[in-house]
N, C-alpha and C positions, 0 to 999 in steps of 0.2 A: 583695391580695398585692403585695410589695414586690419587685422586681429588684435583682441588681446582678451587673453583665458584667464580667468579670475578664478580660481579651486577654493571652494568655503570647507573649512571645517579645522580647527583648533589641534586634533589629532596630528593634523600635516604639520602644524608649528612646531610642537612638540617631540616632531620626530617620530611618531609611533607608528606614523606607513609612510609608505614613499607614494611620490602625487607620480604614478603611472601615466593617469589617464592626460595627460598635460599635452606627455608623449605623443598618445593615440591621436589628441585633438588636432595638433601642430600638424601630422603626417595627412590627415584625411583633410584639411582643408587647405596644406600645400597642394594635394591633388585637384584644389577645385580653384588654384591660382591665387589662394588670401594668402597674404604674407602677415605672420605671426609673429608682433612687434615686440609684445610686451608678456611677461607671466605672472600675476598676483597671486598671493596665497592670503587670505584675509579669515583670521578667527572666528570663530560662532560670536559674533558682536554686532547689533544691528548698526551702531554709531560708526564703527570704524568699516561694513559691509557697505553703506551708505557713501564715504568717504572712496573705498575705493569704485563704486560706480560712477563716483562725480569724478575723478580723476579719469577712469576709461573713458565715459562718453568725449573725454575733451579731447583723445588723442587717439582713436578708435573708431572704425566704423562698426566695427561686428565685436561683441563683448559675446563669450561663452561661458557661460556659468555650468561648475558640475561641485553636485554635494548642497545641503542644507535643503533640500527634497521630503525629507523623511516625515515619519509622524511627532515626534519630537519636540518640545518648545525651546530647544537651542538650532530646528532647521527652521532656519531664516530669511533663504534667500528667497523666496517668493514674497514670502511679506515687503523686506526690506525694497526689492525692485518697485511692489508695489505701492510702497508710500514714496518712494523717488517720482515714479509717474503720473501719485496722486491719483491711482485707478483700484477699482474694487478688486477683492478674490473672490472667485465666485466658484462653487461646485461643479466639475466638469461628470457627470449624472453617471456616463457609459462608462469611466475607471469608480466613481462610488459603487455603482454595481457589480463592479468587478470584484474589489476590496471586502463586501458583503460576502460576493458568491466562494471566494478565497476561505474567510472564517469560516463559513459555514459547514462547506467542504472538509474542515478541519474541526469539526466539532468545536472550536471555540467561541469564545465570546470578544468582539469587539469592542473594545474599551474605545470614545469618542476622538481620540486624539490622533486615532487613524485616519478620521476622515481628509484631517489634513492632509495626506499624501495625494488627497483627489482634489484639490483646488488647483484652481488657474489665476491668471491674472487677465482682468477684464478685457476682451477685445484680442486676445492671443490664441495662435492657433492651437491647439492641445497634440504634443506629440507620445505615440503610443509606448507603452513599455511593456516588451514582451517578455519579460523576465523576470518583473517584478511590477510593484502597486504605484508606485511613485510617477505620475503623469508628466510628460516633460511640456516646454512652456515655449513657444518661439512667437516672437511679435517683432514689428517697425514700430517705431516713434518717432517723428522727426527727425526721417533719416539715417536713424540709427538701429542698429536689428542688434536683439538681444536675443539668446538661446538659452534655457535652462535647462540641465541633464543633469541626472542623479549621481551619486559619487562613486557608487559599487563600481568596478568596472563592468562587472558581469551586464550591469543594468545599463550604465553608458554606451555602450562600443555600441552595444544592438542597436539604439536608439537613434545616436550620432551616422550610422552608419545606413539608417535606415532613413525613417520619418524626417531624421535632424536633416543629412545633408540633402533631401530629395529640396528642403526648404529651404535651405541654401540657397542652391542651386536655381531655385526660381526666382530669386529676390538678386542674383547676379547681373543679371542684363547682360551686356557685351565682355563682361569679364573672360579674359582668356583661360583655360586650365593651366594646371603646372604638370610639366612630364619629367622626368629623370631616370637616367641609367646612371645603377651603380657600377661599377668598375672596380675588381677587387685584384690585388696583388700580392706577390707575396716576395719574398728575399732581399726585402728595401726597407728599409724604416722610414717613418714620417719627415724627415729633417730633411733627410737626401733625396726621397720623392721631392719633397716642396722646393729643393734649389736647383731640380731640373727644371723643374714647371713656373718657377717664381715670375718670370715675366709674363707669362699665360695667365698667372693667378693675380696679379698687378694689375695689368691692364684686361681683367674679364669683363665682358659688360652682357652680352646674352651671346650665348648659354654663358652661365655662372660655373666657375668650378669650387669643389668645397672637398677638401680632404680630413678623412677621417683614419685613426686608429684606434687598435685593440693588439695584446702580445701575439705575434709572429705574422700579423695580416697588414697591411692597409688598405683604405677604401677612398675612392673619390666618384661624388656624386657628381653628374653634370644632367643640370637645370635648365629648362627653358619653356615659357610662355607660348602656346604657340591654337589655333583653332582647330586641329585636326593633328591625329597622333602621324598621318603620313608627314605632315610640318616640320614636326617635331624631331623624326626620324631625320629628316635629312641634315637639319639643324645641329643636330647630338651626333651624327656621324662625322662630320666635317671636324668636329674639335676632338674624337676620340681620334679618327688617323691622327692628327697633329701629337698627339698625345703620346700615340703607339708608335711614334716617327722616336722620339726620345726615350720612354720607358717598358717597350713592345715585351722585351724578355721578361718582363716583370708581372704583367696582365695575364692573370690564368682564367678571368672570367667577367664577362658583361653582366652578370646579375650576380646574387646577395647569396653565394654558398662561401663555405669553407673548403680550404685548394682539398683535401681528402676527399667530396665528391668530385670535384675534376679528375680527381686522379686514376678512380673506381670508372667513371666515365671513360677514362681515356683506355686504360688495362681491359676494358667489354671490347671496344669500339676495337681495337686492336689482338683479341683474343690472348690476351696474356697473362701470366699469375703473380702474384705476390706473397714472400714470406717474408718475418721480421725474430729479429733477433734482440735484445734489449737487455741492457742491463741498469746505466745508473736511471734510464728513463723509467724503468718499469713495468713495462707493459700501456704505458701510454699511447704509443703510437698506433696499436694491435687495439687498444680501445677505441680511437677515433675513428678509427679506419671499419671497423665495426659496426661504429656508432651512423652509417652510412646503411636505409635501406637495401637488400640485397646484395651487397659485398659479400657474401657466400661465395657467389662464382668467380669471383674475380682476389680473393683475400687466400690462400692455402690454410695460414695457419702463423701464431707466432711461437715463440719461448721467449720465458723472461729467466736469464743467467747471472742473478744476480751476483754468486760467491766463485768463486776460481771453480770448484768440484761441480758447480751445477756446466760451467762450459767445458771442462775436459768430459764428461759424462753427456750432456747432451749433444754439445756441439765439436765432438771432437775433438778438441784445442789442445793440446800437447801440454802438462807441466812444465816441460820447460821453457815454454815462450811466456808462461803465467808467473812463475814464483822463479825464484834465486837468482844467484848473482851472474848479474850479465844479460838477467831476461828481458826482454822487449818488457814486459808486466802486462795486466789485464787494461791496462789505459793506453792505450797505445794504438799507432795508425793503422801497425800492423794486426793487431791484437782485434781491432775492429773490421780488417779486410776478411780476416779469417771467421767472425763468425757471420759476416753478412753471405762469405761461400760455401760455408759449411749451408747453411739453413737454408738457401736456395738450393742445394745440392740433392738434402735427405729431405725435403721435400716437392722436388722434383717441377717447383716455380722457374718465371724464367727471372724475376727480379728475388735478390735477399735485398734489405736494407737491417742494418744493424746500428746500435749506439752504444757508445760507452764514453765515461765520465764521469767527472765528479759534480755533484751537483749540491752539495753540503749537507750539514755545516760547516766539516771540518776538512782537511787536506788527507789526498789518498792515497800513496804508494808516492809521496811527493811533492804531488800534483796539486794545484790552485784551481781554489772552487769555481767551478763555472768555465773548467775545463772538459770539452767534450771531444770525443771521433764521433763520425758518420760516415760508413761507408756505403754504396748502391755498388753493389755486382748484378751484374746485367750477364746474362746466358749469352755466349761467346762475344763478349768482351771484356777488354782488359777493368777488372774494378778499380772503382775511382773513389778513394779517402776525402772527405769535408775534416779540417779542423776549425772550432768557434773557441771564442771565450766569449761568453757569457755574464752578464751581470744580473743582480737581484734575488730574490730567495729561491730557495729549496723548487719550490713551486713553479716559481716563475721561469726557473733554468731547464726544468725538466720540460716543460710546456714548448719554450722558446728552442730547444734544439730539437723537439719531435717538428714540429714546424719549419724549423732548418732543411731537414734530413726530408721533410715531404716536399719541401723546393727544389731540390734539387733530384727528386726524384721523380718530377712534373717536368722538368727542363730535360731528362733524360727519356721518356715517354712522349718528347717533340720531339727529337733529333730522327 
């Protein structure tokens, strides 16, 4: 079965919100095995809402509509479907009375142009909206199923996820589902992931593989059709070994976190602590790491050492490895070994991770932007230095070596 989601509403043209729910639609009905060909965004216009219906039904089994729902005489899409079908609108009684009970509740007065939010289209089954007035609309036509869901997300997701796909779902027959494990890594960039796996991703045919990024992560989804999630599993295991046979050190996780809960994971699972030291990052790392449920027992504590006198003063660091002539300086491999010991030390963790670097604008004691250290000191062993360079702004460099500095500190919590 082929999709295509048509989003009505003129605002999305314009730029003035972004078509989220397009997102949602695609996800929940790759789960129920539609492949989602096509996306329209079609104005508040009946002539051109008209045109893209004639164009989906020719190349589409399942057309989703969301938006043009409202009370409104710019929401359209019911009307306009239903002069496509040449079938009446008709008052769906049990959301009128709802709509009523709503105003009334509300001490207000209903102006009549609500009650459009309670019409159907003749002969469709009425789907509920628990979150709002706006009744949503699902029918067959010759062959072709048509869904109507409102634009709000608040209003759609419930609906789609509820009434919409249960009728889906029935109107499937032998359709298989769609299963996928994501697969998330880190210390690889997209390019170099795809030209280990290029031949695998060349000739995929089921499971599908599909590579995704975002800064300091990658992700590959692997897809497959299958009746029964035990299917499915063996089918998706067979190509992650192959997978993990080529980029094993890379895979921190079979499902959709960021490598910082693996990492809070793995520091429980092993009873062991974390302190962090930071300087051009800023306290970033100490935030992510945070930004993790329950990292309390497992996180000590950081400092962020931004100026020379905040590290000789917190982190014990000597003046003279910081300033004058001859000194290592505060950018330096050394200069980062020492605060990631120091900070595991006086706080009494068995991991410090520290950073230091320039992250811009401008050049620092030298040093070119997007120059960073990382060191991970480990309780009785010898600490181990990361040098990166970096490329892209202020933002992106700080973000991209917190990320560095956590791979390598996920690779040292396997060993």
């Amino acid at each position: 079965m082929k999709a295509e989601i048509i989003a009505v509403g003129t605002e999305l043209l314009l730029g003035q919100i972004v078509n989220t729910n397009a997102q949602v639609i695609s996800q929940r009905l790759a789960e129920l095995g539609i492949d989602v060909y096509f996306q329209t965004v079609v104005g508040d216009n009946q002539t051109r809402l008209l045109q893209a219906i004639e164009i989906g039904r020719s190349r589409a089994d399942l057309l989703v509509f969301t938006g043009g729902l409202g009370p409104t005489q710019d929401d359209l899409t019911k009307d306009a479907l239903a002069d496509f079908l040449n079938r009446k609108l008709l008052i769906h009684e049990p959301s009128m009375a709802e709509i009523e009970r709503v105003f009334s509740s509300r001490g207000m007065d209903m102006v009549d142009s609500n009650r459009r939010q309670a019409l159907m289209i003749e002969g469709c089954q009425p789907l509920e909206n628990t979150t709002g007035l706006a009744v949503g609309n699902a029918l067959k036509v010759d062959g072709t199923l048509y869904i109507l869901l409102p634009g709000p997300p608040k209003e759609m997701k419930p609906m789609l996820e509820g009434s919409g796909q249960t009728w889906i779902r029935s109107m499937l027959g032998d359709e298989k589902p769609l299963f996928s494990r994501l697969l998330k890594f880190a210390g690889i960039g997209e390019s170099n992931l795809e030209a280990k796996l290029i031949d695998m991703i060349e000739g995929q045919s089921d499971p599908t593989i599909a590579p995704y990024a975002k800064v300091g992560e990658v992700s590959i989804r692997v897809s497959t059709k299958a009746s029964t999630i035990e299917e499915a599993d063996r089918k998706i295991d067979l190509t992650v070994e192959a997978i993990k046979k080529r980029i094993g050190d890379h895979l921190y996780a079979q499902e959709d976190i960021p490598i910082e809960v693996e990492i809070i994971s793995m520091l429980r699972a092993s009873r062991r602590r974390l302190a962090s030291a930071e300087s051009c990052s800023g306290g970033l790392l100490a935030e992510l790491i945070t930004n993790v449920p329950g990292s309390s027992g497992e996180f000590v504590g950081g400092v962020v050492t931004y100026t020379n006198m905040m590290k000789n003063r917190l982190l014990n660091i000597p003046m003279s490895q910081l300033e004058g002539e001859g000194a290592p300086g505060a950018i330096s491999e050394s200069t980062a070994a020492l605060m990631a010991e120091s900070v595991r030390d006086l706080s009494d963790a068995d991991f410090g991770v520290s950073l230091t670097g320039v992250a811009g604008p401008a050049e620092s004691e030298g040093k070119q932007v997007g120059l960073v250290y990382f060191a991970i000191a480990e309780r009785g062993k010898e600490t181990v230095v990361h040098t990166t360079h970096l490329s892209g702004g202020r933002d992106m460099i700080r973000l991209r070596a917190v990320k560095a500095a956590l791979y390598r500190l996920w690779q040292a919590l396997r060993e």
